[in-house]
N, C-alpha and C positions, 0 to 999 in steps of 0.2 A: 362280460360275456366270455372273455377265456377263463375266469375261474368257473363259470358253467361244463366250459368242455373240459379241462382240466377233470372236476368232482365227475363230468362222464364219463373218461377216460378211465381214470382211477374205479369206478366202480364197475364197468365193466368186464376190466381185468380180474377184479377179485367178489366178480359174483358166483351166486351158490343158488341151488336148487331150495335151499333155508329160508334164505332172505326174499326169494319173491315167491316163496310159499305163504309167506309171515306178508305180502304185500297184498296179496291175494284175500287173506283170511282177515286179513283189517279193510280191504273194501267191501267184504261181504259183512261185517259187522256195522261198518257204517250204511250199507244201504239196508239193513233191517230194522237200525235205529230211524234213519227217515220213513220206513213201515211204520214200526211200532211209533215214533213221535204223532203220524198222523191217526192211528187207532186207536190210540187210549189218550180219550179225551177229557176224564178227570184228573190224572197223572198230569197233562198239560195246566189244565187249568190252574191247580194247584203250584207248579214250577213256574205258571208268567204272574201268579198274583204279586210274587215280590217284584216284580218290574212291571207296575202299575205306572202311568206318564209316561212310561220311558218311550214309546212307539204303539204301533197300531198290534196288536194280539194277530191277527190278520195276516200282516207282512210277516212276522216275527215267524208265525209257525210254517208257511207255505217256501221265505229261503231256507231255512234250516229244514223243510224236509225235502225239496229239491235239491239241496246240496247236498244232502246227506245221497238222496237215492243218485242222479248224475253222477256227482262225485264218488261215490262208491264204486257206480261199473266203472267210471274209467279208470279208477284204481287197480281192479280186479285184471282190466284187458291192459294197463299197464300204457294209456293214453295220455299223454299230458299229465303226468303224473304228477308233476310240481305245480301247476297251475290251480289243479285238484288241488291239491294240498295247502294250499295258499288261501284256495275258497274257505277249505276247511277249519282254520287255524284260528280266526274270532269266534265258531262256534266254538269249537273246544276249549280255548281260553276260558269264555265265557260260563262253560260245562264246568272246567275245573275252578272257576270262582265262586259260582251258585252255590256252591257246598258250604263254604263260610258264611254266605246271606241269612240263609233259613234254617232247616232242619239241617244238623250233620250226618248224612248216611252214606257211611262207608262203604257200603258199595258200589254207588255213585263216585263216589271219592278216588277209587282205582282204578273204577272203568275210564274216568277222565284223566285223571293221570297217569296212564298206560298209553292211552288215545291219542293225549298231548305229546308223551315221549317220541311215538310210531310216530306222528307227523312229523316233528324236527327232523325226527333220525333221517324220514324218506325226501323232505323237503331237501337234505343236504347229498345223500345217496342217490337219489331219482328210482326209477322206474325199474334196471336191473339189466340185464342182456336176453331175457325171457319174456318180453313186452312188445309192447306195438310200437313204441317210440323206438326202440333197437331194431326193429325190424324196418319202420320207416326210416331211419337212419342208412342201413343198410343199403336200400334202395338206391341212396342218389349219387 
């Protein structure tokens, strides 16, 4: 727990109108991907056929788009921003393995590995001094 407030401390000191601009623009990204995940449903079909047995098609699409859209605003309004991100982090694993299963498209390929970087990065950095969690900090 003190290396939590510690990585607060430390990032609040050295936050920037950048970095939770850049915290911003990856939860809106993520909650458009749980948009689009839910409206293009042969794009999906196609991404869960190689994970045929592995679970119900069902469960699979409905957390990864809850996650994604939840997770997203509370990224954007800067809420629990590591717990977000914790949700987040077997999807995106999972995003940046898919790539080697089946087809390799590199586009794919950087959006998740960009994805994956911006979660550690904020997993470890948090939420910023521009957030809801700073602000409820504040508070008490």
């Amino acid at each position: 727990m003190t290396t939590i407030r510690e990585l607060n401390k430390w990032a609040n000191a050295h936050t920037n109108f950048a970095v939770d601009t850049l915290r911003v623009v990856f939860g809106i990204f993520l909650f458009l991907k749980g948009v689009s995940f839910i409206t293009e449903k042969e794009y999906l079909s196609q991404l869960l056929s190689s994970f045929v047995g592995f679970g119900s098609e069902m469960l699979l699409i409905h957390y990864i788009a809850l996650a994604h859209m939840v997770g997203g605003v509370m990224i954007v309004i800067g809420f629990l921003t590591r717990w977000s991100i914790w949700v987040q982090l077997p999807i995106i694993i999972c995003a940046f393995v898919i790539n080697f299963i089946g087809d390799f498209n590199m586009h794919n390929f950087i959006q998740s590995a960009v994805a994956l970087i911006l979660c550690i990065s904020f997993l470890l950095y948090g939420s910023g001094k521009h957030s809801a969690d700073y602000y409820f900090q504040m508070e008490k």
